[in-house]
C-alpha positions in Angstrom: 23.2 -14.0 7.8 26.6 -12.4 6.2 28.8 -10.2 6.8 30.0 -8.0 4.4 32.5 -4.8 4.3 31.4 -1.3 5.0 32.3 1.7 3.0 35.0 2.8 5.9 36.2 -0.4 6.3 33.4 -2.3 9.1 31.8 -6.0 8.7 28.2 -5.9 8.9 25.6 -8.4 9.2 22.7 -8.7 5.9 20.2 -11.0 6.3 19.6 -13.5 3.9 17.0 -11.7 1.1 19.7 -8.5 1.4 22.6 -11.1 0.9 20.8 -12.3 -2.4 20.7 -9.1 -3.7 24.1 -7.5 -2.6 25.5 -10.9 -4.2 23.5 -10.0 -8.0 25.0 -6.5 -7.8 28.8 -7.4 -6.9 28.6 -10.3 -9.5 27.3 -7.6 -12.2 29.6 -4.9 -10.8 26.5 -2.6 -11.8 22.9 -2.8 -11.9 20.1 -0.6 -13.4 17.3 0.3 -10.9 15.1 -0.8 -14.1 16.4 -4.1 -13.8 15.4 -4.7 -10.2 12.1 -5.9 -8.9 10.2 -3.5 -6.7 11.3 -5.9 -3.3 14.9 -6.1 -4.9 15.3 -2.1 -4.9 13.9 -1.6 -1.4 16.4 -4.1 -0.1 19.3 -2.1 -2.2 18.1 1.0 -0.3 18.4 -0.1 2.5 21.9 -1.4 1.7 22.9 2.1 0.6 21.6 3.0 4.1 24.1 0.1 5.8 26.9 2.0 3.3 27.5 -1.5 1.4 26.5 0.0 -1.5 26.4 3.4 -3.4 23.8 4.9 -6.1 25.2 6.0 -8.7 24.6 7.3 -12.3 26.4 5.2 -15.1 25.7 6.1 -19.0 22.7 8.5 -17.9 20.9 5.4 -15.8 20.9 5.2 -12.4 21.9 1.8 -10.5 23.7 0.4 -7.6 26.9 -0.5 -7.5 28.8 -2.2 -4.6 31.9 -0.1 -2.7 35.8 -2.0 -4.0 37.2 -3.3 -0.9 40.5 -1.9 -0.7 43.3 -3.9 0.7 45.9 -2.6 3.2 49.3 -3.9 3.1 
């Protein structure tokens, strides 16, 4: 388990197989759904579901990215 930001600012927990691939996306800053396995894009859904990451479109492909954690002072 991990616990990871939220789009509004929340921790919530990922298991172990989501960690894996919210890790691959952060480290890349974007990845192509093309890239990803078919286990790896279900598990990216259902981050986009937890709002840890956002689908986007980036040089007309379409690929997750994870939300920048903004820091308040």
């Amino acid at each position: 388990m991990k616990t990871v930001t939220t789009q509004y600012g929340y921790l919530t927990f990922i298991n172990n197989i989501e960690a894996k691939v919210f890790d691959k996306i952060k480290y890349c800053d974007f990845v192509s759904v093309n890239s990803l396995s078919e286990s790896e894009k279900y598990n990216a859904d259902q981050l986009v579901q937890k709002n840890v990451l956002e689908k986007v479109k980036q040089h007309e492909k379409t690929g997750y990215r994870a939300f920048s954690t903004k820091i308040r002072l």
